[in-house]
C-alpha positions as CSV (number, residue, x, y, z in Angstrom):
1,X,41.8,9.1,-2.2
2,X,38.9,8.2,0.1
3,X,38.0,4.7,-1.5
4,X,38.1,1.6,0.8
5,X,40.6,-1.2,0.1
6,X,38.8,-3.9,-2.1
7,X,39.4,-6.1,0.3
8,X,37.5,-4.4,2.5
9,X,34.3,-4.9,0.2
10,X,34.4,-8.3,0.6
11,X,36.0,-9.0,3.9
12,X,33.3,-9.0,6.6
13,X,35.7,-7.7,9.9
14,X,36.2,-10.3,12.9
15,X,33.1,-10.1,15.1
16,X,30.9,-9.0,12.5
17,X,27.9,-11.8,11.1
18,X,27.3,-12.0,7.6
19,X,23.4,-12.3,8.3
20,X,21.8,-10.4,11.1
21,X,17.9,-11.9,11.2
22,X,15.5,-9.3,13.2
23,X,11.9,-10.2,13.8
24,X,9.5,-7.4,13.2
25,X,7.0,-7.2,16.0
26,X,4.1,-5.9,14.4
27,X,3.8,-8.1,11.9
28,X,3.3,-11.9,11.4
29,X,6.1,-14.2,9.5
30,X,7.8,-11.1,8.7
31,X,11.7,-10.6,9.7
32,X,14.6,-8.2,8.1
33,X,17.8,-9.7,7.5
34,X,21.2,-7.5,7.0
35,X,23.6,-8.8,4.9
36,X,26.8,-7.6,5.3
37,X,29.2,-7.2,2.8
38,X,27.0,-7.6,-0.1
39,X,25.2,-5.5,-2.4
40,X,22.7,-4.6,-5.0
41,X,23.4,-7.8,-7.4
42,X,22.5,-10.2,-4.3
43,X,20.1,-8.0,-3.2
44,X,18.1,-7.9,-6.7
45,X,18.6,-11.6,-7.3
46,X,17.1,-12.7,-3.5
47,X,13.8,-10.4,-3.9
48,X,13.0,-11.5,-7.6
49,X,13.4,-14.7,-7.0
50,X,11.1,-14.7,-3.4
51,X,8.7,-12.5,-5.2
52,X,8.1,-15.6,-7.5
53,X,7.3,-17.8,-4.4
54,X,3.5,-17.4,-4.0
55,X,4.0,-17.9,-0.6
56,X,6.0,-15.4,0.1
57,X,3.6,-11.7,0.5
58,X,6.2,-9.4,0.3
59,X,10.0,-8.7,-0.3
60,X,12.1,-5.7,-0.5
61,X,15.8,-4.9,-0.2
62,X,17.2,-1.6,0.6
63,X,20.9,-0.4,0.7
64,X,21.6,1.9,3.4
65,X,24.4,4.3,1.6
66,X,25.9,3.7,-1.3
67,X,29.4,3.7,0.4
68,X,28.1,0.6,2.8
69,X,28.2,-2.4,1.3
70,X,25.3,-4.0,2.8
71,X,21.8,-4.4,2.4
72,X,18.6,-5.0,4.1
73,X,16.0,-7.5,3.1
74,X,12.4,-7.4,4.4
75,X,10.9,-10.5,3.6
76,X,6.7,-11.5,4.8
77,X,5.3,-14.7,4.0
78,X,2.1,-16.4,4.8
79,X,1.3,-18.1,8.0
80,X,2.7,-21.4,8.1
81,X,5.8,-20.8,6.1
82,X,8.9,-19.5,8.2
83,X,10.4,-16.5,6.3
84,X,14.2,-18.0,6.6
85,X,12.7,-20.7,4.8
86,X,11.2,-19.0,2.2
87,X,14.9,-17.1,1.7
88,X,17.0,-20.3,1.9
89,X,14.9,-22.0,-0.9
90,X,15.3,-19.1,-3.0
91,X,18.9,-18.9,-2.4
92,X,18.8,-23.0,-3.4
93,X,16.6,-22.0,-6.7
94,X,19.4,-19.3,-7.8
95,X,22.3,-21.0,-7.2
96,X,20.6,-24.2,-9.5
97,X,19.4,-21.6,-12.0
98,X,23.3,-20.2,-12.4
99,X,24.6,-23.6,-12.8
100,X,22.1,-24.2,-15.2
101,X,23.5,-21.2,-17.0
102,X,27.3,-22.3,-16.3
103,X,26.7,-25.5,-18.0
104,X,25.1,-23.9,-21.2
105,X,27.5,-21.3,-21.6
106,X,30.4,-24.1,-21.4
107,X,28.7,-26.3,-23.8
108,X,28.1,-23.0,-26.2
109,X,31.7,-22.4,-25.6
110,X,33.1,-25.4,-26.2
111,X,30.8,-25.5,-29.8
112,X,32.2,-22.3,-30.7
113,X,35.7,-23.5,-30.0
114,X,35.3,-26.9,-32.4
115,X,33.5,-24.4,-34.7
116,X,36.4,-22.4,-35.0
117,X,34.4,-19.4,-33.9
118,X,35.8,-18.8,-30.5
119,X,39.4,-18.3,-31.3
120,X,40.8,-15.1,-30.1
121,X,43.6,-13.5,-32.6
């Protein structure tokens, strides 16, 4: 079969940076960042969030090919705010937001459990 190991969807190689940042020329406050190793569920998650930042002027992601497991993120934002910025705070906003969503799914769990609800037969 032609399919990668798993591992090697997850495993960035020896040499290889998980971010590559790349400052567009033409453009002001705008970079593209490469993730490597990643794909469309980070990808999604960093541009909704940084499109919510009114701040920020534009975001997109891209994935190469399918097969690659990377994607690119173009990111613009006004003058005065640094675009790394602008995706670090979002990447602080999502992880808060998901243990937001950890906690209430415990505490749900844990009702459903005393409740009798939860047990698996």
């Amino acid at each position: 079969m032609n399919a990668p190991e798993r591992y090697e969807l997850i495993l960035v190689p020896e040499g290889v940076s998980k971010l590559t940042v790349t400052p567009d020329a033409k453009l002001p406050n705008c970079v593209t960042i490469k993730f490597e190793k990643e794909d469309h569920t980070l990808g999604n998650l960093l541009r909704a969030q940084l499109l919510k930042d009114s701040r920020v002027l534009f975001a997109a992601y891209r994935v190469e090919h399918p097969l690659d497991h990377s994607f690119i993120l173009r990111i613009q934002t006004i003058d005065g705010i640094e675009p790394k910025d602008a995706v670090s705070e979002a990447c602080r906003t999502i992880l808060i937001q998901l243990d937001q969503l950890k906690q209430r799914f415990d505490s749900e769990w844990e009702l459903k459990k005393i409740s009798g609800e939860g047990m698996m037969y």
